[in-house]
N, C-alpha and C positions, 0 to 999 in steps of 0.2 A: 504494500500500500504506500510506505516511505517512497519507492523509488517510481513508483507511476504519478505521484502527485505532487513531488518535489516541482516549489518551482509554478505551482497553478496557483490559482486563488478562484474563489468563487463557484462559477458554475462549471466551469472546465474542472476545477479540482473536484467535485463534486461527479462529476460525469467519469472521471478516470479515477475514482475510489469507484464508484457501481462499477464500471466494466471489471475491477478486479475481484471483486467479489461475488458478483452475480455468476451463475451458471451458463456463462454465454457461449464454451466451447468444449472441446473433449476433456481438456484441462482442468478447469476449474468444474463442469459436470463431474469428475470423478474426484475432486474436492469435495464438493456438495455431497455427495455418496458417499464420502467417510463422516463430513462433520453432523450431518441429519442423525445417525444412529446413534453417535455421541450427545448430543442436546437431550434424544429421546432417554438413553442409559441417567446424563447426569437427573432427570428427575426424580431417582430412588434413588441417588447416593450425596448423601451431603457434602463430603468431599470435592463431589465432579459439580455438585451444583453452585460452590461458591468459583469455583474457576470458571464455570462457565458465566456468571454473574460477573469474576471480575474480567473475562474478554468482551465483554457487553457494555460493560463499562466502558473500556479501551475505544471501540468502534465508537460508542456514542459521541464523547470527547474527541475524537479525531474527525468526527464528522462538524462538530459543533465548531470545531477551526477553520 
């Protein structure tokens, strides 16, 4: 995310944080396919749920820049 947005502001930074996170190609489709079943696990484990909280975290604040 650091190296696709370094350097944007606004909507463009904006626009090149989605394209790295959303599922747009084979790539990140088989991202998506590992992180989905981990979100679903951390709801029964406190552990996974505060990590997943705090990368939630992180996303939001990096968005919020």
């Amino acid at each position: 995310m650091a190296a696709a947005t370094s350097g944007k502001h606004g909507l463009t930074a904006l626009r090149a944080y989605c394209q790295e996170i959303l599922p747009l190609d084979e790539t990140t489709l088989d991202e998506a396919r590992i992180v989905i079943p981990f979100w679903h696990k951390a709801l029964t484990s406190p552990h996974l749920a505060a990590r997943h909280e705090h990368v939630m975290r992180e996303w939001r604040e990096h968005l919020q820049r």
